[in-house]
N, C-alpha and C positions, 0 to 999 in steps of 0.2 A: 704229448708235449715234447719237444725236443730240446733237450741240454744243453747249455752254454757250456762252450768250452775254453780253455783259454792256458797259456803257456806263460812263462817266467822265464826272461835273457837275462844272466848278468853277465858280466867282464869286466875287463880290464877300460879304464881310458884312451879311448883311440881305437879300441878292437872290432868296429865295426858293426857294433850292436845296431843301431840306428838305422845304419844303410839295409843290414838283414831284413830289421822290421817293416822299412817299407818295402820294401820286395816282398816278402810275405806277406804281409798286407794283400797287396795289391795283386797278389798272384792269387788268392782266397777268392778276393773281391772280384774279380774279371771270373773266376770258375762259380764263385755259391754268392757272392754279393753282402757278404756280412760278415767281412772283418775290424774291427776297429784296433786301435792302440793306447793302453793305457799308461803315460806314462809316469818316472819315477826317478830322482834321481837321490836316493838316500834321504828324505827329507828336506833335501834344496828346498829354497823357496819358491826361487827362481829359474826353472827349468827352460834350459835352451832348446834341451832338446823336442819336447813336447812343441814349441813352436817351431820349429825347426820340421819338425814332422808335419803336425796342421798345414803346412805350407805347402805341403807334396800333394795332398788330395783325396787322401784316408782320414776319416773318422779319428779327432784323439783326443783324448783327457786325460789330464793329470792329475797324480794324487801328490799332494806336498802334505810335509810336514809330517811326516813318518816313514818307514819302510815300508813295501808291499808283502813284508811276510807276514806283517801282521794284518793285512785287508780280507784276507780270503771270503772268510763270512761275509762282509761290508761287498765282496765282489758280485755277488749272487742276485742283490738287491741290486 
């Protein structure tokens, strides 16, 4: 069975988070075909970003309404 794997960006507002992501993304995707993006922005509700990204052509879903350090477990499922 082979392992999910998966990485954690934060920053600053404006740092480029987003743009990295789909690049990454998509640099994954064109090499092994299975990357997605899950996104987060503190518990927003309303995540610009996540749409913002779905737009580009990667795989995303968002988790609102908490932080992602608390999902780890919840990520595996």
């Amino acid at each position: 069975m082979q392992k999910t794997k998966y990485m954690v960006l934060s920053g600053f507002l404006g740092a480029g988070k987003t743009t990295s992501m789909i690049a990454f993304a998509r640099s994954v995707n064109r090499r092994y075909g299975s990357a997605a993006i899950l996104a987060n922005d503190l518990g927003a509700g309303n995540i610009v970003d996540a749409d913002f990204t779905a737009e580009s052509g990667v795989l995303t879903s968002s988790i609102a309404g908490n932080c992602i350090c608390y999902q780890h477990e919840n990520l595996i499922d």
